[in-house]
Structures are given as structure tokens and as C-alpha cells.
Legacy VTK file of the C-alpha trace (Angstrom):
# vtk DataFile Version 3.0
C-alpha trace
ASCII
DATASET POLYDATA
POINTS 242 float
-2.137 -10.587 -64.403
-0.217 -12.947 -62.482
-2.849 -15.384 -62.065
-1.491 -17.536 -59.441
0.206 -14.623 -57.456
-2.961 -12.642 -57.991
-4.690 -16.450 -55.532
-2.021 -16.418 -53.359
-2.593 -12.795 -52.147
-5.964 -13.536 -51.691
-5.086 -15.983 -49.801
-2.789 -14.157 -47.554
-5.114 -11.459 -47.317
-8.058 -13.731 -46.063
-5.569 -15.523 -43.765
-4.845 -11.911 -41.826
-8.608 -11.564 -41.771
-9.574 -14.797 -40.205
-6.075 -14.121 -37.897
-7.065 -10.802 -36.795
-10.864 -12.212 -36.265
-9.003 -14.825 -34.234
-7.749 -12.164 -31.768
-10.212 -10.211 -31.288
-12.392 -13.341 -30.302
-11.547 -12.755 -26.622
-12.293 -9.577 -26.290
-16.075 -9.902 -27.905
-16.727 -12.715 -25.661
-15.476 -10.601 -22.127
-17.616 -7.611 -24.096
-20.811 -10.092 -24.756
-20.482 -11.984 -21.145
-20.411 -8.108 -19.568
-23.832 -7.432 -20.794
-25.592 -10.869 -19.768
-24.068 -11.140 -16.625
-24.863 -7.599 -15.782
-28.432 -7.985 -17.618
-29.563 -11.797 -16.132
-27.288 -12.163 -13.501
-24.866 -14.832 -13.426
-27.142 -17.715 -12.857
-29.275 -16.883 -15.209
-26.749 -16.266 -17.702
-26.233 -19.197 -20.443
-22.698 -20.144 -21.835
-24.777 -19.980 -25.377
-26.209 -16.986 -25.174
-22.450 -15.236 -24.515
-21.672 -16.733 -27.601
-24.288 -15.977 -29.877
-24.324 -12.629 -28.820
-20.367 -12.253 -29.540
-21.414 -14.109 -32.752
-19.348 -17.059 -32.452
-20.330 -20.842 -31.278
-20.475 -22.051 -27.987
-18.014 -24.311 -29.117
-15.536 -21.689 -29.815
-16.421 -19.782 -26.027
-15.438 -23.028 -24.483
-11.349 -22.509 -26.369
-11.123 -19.941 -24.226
-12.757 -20.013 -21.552
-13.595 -23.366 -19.682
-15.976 -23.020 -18.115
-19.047 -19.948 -17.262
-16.813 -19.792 -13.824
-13.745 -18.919 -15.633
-15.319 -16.743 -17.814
-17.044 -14.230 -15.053
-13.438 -14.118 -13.338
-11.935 -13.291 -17.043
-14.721 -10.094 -16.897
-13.443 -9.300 -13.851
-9.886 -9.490 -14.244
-10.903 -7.281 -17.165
-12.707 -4.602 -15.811
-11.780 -4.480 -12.542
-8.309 -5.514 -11.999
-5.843 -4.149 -14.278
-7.253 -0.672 -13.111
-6.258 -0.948 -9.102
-2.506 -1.858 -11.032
-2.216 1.308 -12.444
-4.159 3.472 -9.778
-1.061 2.221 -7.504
1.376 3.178 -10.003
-0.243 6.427 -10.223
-0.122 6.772 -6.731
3.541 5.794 -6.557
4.495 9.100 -8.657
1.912 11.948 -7.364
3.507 14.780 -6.434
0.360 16.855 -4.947
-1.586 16.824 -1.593
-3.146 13.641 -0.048
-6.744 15.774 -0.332
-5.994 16.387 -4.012
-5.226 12.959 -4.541
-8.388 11.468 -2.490
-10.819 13.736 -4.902
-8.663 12.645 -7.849
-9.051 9.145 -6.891
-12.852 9.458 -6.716
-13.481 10.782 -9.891
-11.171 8.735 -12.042
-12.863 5.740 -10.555
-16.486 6.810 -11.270
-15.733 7.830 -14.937
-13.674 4.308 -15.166
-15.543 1.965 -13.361
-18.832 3.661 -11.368
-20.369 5.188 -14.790
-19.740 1.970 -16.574
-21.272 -1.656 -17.296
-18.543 -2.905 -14.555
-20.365 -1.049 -11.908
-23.117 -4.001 -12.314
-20.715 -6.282 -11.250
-20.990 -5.450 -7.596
-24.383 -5.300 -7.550
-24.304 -8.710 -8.872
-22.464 -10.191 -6.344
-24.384 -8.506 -3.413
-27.338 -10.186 -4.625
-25.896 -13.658 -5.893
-22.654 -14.133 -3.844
-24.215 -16.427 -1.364
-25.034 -19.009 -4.097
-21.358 -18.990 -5.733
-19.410 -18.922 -2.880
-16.392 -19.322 -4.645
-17.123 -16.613 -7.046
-17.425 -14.024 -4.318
-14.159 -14.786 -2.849
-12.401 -14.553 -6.229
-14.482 -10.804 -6.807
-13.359 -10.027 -3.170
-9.828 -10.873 -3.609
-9.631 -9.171 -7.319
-12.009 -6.007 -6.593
-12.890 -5.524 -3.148
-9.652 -6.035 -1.323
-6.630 -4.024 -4.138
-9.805 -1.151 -3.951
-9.926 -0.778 0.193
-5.439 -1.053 -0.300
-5.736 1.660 -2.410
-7.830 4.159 0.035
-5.795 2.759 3.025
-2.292 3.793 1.324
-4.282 7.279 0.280
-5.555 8.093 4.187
-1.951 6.689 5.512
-0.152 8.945 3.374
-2.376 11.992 4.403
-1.691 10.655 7.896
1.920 10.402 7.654
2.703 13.680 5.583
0.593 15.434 8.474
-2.425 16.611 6.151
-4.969 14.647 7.520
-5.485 13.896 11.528
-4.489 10.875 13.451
-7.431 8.364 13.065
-8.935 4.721 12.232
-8.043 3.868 8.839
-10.542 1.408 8.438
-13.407 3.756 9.467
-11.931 6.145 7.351
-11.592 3.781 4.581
-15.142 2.689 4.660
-16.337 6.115 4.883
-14.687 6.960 1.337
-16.299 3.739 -0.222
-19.761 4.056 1.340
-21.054 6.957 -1.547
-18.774 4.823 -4.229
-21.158 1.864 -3.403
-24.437 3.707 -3.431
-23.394 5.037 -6.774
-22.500 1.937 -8.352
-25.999 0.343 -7.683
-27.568 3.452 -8.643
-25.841 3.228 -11.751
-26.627 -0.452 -12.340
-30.321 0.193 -11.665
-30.269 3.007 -13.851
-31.930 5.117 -11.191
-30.447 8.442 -12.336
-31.510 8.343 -15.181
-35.387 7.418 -14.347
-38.160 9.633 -16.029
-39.768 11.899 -13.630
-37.074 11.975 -11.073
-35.255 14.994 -10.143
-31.230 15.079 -12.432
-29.194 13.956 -10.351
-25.331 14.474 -11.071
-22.870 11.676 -9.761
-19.748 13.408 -10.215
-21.141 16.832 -8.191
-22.212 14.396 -5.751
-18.797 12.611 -5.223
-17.028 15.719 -5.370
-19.586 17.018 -2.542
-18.716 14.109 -0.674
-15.090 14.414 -1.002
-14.951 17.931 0.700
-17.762 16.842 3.110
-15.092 14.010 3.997
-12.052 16.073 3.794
-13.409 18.413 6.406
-13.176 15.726 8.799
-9.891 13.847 7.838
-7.538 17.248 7.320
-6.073 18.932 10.008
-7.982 23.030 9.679
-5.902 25.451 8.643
-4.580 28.497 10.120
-7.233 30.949 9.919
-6.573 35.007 11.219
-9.784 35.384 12.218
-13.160 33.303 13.242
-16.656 33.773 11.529
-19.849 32.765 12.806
-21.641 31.170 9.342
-25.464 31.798 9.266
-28.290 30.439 7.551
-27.416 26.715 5.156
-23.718 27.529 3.390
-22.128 25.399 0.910
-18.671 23.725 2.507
-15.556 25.498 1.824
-13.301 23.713 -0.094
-10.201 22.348 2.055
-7.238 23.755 0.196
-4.358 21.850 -1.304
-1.456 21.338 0.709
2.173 21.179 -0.178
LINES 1 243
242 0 1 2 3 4 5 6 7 8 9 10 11 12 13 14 15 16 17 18 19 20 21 22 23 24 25 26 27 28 29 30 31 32 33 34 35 36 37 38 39 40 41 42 43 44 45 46 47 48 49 50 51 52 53 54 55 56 57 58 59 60 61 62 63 64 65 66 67 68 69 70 71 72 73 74 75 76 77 78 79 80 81 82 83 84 85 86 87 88 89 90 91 92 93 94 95 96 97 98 99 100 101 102 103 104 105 106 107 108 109 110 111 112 113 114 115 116 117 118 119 120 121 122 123 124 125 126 127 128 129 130 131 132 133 134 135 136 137 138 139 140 141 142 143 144 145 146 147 148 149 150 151 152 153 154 155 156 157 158 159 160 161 162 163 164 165 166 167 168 169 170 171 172 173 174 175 176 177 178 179 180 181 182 183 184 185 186 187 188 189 190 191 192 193 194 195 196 197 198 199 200 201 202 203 204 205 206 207 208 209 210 211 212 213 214 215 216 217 218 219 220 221 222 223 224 225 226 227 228 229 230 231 232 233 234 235 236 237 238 239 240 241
């Protein structure tokens, strides 16, 4: 054997190591800071303990990120704002009825962001936002605002493609997000998952919420004859339109 070949792939191969090790870096941290911040809180959350728990030194944290500051807006960024990108891309290119997209939009955000760590990011600034000022405006600007965009493009569209009745956006808007909210604290506080409590399902209760909602924002269709309904009945469900 090559003895000094046999080094100098050694080498190489410890060099991609360390490299790919390198990369990676980043992402543990955002990962690491996730939990804590979610966890603690920010406040209570220590630069040191987001590094030893992503295994690295605080020394290291502090390459890339510069401060605790710039590392909860990093989380966010992470979590939060590359999704409202693509939901508007999506939104850009679907083809089916405003109701259809409204329920789609629901669920796709609970299994990405509502039934996930992130969620504990809102409940996190509910409770600390007054003390970081700053911080709340940046989560505001990054979450709050691209997410009420979204739903206001969603009812306009409805609006304008004569699916859903003439009506206040903003009401509307907040009427979507209301259930969203509840949800995401729920989820933080682990409530539905709490021993002796009735199951509760998230997604049946969206999607209940969604056609409790639609029956107020679509315009009823044509129906050949009306029924009197008796007794506690389960909302139809408003059909897609074309």
C-alpha cells in the first residue's frame, strides 16, 4: 500500500467530514434554539444552553449568529417565513374553488406549522412580546402580517370570482385565524394530548370550522326545493365551485 496516498485520503476524507459537520452547524443550532425558546421562553433561554444542546460551543453559536436577538429571528425566518413564500406561489397556480382552497389552506398550515414546535412561537410572543418590543415587531412583520395577506388574497378571490358574498375582509380574515390561534396554543400547551381529557382531533375540528365558515362567506346554491331540518344535524358541506 501506497503509504502516503493511503494519509492523504484520510485526510481528504476527514476534511469532508469536518466540512459537512461545518454545514450542518446552522441548522442544529435553529433545531436546538426551537426547543429552548419554545421550552423556557426567550428570556429565559441562555445563548449556552442553545449550544450545548446542538453540541457545539457558545463560541461557535456566536459565528453565526450574533447575538440571542438574531438568533430567535433566524428560528423564525426558519419556520415561519419561507412557508407564507410558497403558500403564495401555491396560490398563484390553483385552479379549484376559493372554498376548496380556504379548507386546503387550513389544513396544510396545521400539519406544517399548527401541529409543530413552531406553533410555540406564537404563544411565546403573546406572553413575552411586551418585554422585547423589537422582537414582536420583527415576528409581526415575518409571521403575523404575510399570514393575514394570505387569507385576505384567499376571501378577495372568493369575492371577486363571485363564490363567496360581498363582505369585510378583515372580519372575515380574523374569523379564519381565530380557531388557527386557539389551536396553536393548544398545541403548545399540549392540552390535547392531556390524560383524562376527552380526544380531541385538530384537523376534524378545523375542517368543522371551515364549513361552519364557508356557510357564511359562499353565496347558497340553487336548491329545487326547501327542507325544514329537525332535531341537531351536522352542516352540509358547501360544494366546490367551478
Amino acid at each position: 500500500m501506497n503509504a502516503p496516498r493511503f494519509l492523504a485520503d484520510k485526510l481528504c476524507a476527514a476534511r469532508g467530514k469536518r466540512e459537512r459537520r461545518k454545514e450542518a452547524r446552522p441548522g442544529e443550532l435553529l433545531e436546538a434554539a426551537l426547543d429552548l425558546f419554545v421550552e423556557k421562553g426567550f428570556a429565559a433561554t441562555r445563548s449556552e444552553e442553545v449550544a450545548a444542546r446542538a453540541g457545539v460551543s457558545k463560541g461557535t453559536l456566536f459565528l453565526y449568529f450574533q447575538s440571542k436577538e438574531e438568533l430567535f429571528k433566524a428560528v423564525v425566518r426558519e419556520n415561519l417565513t419561507g412557508e407564507f413564500t410558497e403558500w403564495n406561489r401555491e396560490l398563484d397556480e390553483y385552479e379549484g374553488s376559493t372554498a376548496d382552497m380556504l379548507r386546503d389552506c387550513m389544513r396544510v398550515w396545521w400539519q406544517k406549522v399548527g401541529s409543530t414546535k413552531a406553533s410555540g412561537l406564537a404563544k411565546l410572543m403573546l406572553s413575552e412580546g411586551r418585554n422585547f418590543p423589537e422582537l414582536a415587531e420583527f415576528y409581526y412583520r415575518e409571521a403575523v402580517q404575510p399570514r393575514h395577506e394570505l387569507l385576505r388574497r384567499i376571501i378577495r378571490r372568493g369575492i371577486e370570482r363571485g363564490e363567496f358574498a360581498p363582505m369585510d375582509v378583515e372580519f372575515a380574515v380574523q374569523s379564519v385565524i381565530a380557531p388557527m390561534l386557539l389551536m396553536m396554543l393548544k398545541q403548545s400547551d399540549g392540552a390535547s394530548a392531556t390524560e383524562g381529557r376527552a380526544a380531541f382531533d385538530p384537523e376534524a375540528f378545523l375542517a368543522f370550522h371551515a364549513e361552519t365558515l364557508l356557510h357564511g362567506l359562499c353565496r347558497p346554491a340553487p336548491s329545487p326545493a326547501a327542507t325544514t331540518a329537525t332535531g341537531s344535524q351536522p352542516l352540509p358541506r358547501i360544494e366546490s365551485q367551478s
